[in-house]
N, C-alpha and C positions, 0 to 999 in steps of 0.2 A: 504493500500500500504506500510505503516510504519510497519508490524506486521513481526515477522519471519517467513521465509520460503516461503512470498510471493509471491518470484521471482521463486520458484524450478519448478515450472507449467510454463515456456513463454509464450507458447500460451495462457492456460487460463488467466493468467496476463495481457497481453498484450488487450487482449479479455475485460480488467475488465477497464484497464487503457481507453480505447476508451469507453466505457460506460461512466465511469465519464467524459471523454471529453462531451460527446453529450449533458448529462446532465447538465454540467456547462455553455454548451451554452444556455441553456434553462434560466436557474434562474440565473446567472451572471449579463444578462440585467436588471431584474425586481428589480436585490440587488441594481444596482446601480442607476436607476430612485429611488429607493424608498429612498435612500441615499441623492438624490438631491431634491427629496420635500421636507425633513427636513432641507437642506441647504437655500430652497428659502424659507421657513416659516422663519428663521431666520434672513435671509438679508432683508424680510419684516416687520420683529418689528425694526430691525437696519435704515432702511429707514426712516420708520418717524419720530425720533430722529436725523436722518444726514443732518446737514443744508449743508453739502457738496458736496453732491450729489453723495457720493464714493459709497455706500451702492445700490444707484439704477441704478449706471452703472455697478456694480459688478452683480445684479439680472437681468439687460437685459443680458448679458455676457453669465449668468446659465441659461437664460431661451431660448438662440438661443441652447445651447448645448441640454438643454432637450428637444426639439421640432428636431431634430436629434436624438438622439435617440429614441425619440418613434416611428419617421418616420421606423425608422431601427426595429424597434420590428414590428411596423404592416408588413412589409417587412418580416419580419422572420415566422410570423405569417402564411402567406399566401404559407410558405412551411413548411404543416403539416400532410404531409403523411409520414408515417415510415420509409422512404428510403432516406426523402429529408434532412439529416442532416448528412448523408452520403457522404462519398470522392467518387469520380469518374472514372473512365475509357472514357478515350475521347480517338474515334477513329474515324479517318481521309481516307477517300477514294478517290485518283482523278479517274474523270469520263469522258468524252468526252471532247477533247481538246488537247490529245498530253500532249505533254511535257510541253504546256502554263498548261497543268490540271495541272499536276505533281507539278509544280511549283508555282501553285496555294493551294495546299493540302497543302504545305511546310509554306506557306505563314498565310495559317490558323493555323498552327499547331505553329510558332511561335505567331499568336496575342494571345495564350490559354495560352503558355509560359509564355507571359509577364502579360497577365492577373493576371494567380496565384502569378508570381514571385512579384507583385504589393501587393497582396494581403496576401502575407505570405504563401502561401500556398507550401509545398514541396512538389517536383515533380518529378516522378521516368518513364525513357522510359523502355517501358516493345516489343517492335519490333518495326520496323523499314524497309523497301524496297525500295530503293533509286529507280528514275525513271533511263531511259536510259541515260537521256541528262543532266538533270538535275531536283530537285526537292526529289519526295516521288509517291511512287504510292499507299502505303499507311505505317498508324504508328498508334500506339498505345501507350498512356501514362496513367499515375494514378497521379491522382492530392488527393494529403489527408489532410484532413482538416472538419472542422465543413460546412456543408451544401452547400460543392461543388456542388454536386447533385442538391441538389435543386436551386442553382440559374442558374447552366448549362444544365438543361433538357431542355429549351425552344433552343437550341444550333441545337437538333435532325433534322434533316433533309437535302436539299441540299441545297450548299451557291453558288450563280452565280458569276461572275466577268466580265467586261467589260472592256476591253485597248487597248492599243497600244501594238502588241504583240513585247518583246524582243528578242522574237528567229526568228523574220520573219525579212528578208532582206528587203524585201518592205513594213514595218513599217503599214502594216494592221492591222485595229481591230479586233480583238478577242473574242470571248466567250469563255468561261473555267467554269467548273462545278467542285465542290468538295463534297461529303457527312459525314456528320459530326453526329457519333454516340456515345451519351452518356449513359453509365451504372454506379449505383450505386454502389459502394465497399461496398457490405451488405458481413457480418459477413462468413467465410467458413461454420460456423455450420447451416445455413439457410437452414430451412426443403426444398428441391428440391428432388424429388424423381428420382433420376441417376443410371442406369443400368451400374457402369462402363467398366464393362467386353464387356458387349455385343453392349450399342449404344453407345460407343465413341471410335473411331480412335484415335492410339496416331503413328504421324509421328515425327522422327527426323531428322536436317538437322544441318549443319553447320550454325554459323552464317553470316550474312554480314556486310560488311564495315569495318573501323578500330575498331581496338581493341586490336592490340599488335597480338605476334607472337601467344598465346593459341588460341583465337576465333574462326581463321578458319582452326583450323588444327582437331577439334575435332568435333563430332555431338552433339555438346551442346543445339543447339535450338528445342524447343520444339512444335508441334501443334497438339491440342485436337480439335477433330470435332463430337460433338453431331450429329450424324446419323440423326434420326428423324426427328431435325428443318432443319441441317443444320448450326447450330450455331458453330463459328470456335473464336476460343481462342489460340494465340501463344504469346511466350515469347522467348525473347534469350541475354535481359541486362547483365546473370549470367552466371557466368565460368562453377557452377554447372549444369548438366542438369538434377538434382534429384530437384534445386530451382525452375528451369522453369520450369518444370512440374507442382511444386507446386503452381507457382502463374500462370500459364498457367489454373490449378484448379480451383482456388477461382478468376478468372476473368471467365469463362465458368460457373459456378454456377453464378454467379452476371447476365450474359448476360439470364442465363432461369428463374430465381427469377424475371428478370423484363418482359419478355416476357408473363408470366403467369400474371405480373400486366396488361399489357397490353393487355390483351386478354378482359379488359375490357373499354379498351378507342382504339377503332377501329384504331384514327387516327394517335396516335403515332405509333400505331402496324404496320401499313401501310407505316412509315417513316422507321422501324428499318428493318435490312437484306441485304442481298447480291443482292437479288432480284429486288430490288426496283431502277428504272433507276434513271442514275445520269446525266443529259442533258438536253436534248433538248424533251421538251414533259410534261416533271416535272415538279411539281410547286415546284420553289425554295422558304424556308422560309424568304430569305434576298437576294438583290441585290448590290452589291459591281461595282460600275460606275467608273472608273479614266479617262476615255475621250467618249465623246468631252467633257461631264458636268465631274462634280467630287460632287459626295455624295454617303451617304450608307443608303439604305430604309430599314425596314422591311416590308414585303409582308402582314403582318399578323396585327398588332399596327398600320404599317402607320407611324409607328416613323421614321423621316429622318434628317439625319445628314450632314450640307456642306462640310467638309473637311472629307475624307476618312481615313486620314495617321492614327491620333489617334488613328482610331477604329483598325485600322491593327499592332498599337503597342499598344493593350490591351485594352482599352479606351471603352469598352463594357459593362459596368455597366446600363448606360441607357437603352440600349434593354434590358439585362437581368431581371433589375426593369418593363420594357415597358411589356414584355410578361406575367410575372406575375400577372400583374395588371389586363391586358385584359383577361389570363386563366382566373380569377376570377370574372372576370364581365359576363363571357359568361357562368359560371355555377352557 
């Protein structure tokens, strides 16, 4: 990265720079457990000589930290397919429910927010469809970062809600359905074999919502539709619509790179698509209660949680840990 002339290829650079990310996520842990057994071999010769006892509150200290981090390695471990160290594409669908869905989408779409935003992770909106009333009908973001993917595939599916609905005058309970799809940010260069001429639709549209006086005066927004599947890729963040397109591209290659993964695990296959009801009939992967009870289940673990607010401001780590743990026990 230090050598001349490195930068004069962006892409390839860029391409090289996320390599070495991936890979430091890899051996970065193992450097630094391996750093801290040479630390507690040493606070262990220092212990038997410390009539003070400084030496072996210092080594219980290091050894709650080391027992955390290996927790966090086997955890890493157990996302070790080729994609799962890969940044993400979270997309957000409301389903049956009206404007309580719409407003439910929106709802998901910030606890993912705050997720990353918790996590370091930068996060870039790539579309956007406001509801009628309020809300999202649906949205699309890219979360980047080291092993997004992999701790948000268990995400795939539809998420229920239960409340007191805020748009109903007579303060009835509600149901609201959301569907939540996740794709890997694998590499543009990723072998997909893409007919671009002939199976992909390329429409353009203005964009929506604010954005200053440029946005909606021009056809900057971009939407790529693989024929075949069906698989639909838009983008409209950029002023450019030579940008959109391009990352309208490299999110449509990511969503048929994982579909071809999935042509061998039936039942994620069966979550991901347009096709796939989002309601009443479905089996949601997580149930979201805030009246009469108030907790949030997964349908899948069994993991349940009393207070809802958390998980709806990020607080998602435990199911994301929960699912991993169980994908792994069931294969």
């Amino acid at each position: 990265m230090a050598g001349t002339g490195f930068w004069d290829n962006q892409d390839k650079a860029q391409s090289l720079v996320n390599e070495r990310r991936q890979l430091a996520a890899i051996t970065k842990p193992l450097s630094t457990l391996c750093a801290a057994a040479d630390d507690m071999s040493v606070l262990v010769e220092f212990a038997k000589d410390d009539d003070s006892g400084e030496s072996e509150r210092e080594l219980g200290q290091l050894l709650e930290q080391v027992q955390q981090q290996l927790a966090d390695l086997e955890l890493q471990e157990m996302m070790s397919a080729p994609e799962d160290v890969c940044g993400a594409y979270v997309t957000l669908q409301a389903g049956e429910g009206g404007t309580d869905a719409a407003d439910w989408a929106e709802m998901l779409l910030r606890m993912y927010l705050r997720w990353a935003e918790e996590h370091g992770f930068a996060v870039e909106e790539l579309d956007r469809s406001p509801g009628e009333e309020a809300g999202i009908r649906n949205a699309t973001i890219a979360i980047h970062g080291s092993y997004v993917f992999g701790y948000l595939k268990g995400e795939i599916g539809v998420h229920r809600l239960i409340r007191i609905s805020p748009f109903d005058s007579a303060a009835r309970r509600q149901t609201s359905f959301a569907a939540v799809d996740v794709t890997p940010e694998v590499d543009e260069n990723v072998e997909i074999d893409v007919d671009w001429e002939n199976d992909v639709r390329v429409d353009t549209f203005r964009a929506g919502g604010a954005g200053g006086q440029h946005v909606n005066k021009t056809d900057s927004a971009v939407r790529l539709t693989h024929i075949p599947t069906g698989v639909v890729a838009a983008c409209q963040n950029e002023r450019s619509q030579t940008k959109n397109k391009s990352a309208a591209k490299k999110m449509l290659i990511a969503k048929l790179y994982q579909i071809e993964r999935d042509k061998r695990e039936a039942e994620l296959a069966a979550k991901r698509g347009s096709k796939t009801k989002i309601g009443f009939g479905g089996e949601p992967v997580r149930h979201y209660v805030l009246n009469p009870d108030q907790f949030v289940k997964d349908a899948r673990t069994g993991i349940r949680v009393g207070n809802p607010q958390p998980v709806l401001d990020g607080k998602i780590d435990g199911f994301l840990e929960g699912y991993l743990r169980w994908k792994l026990g069931k294969n």
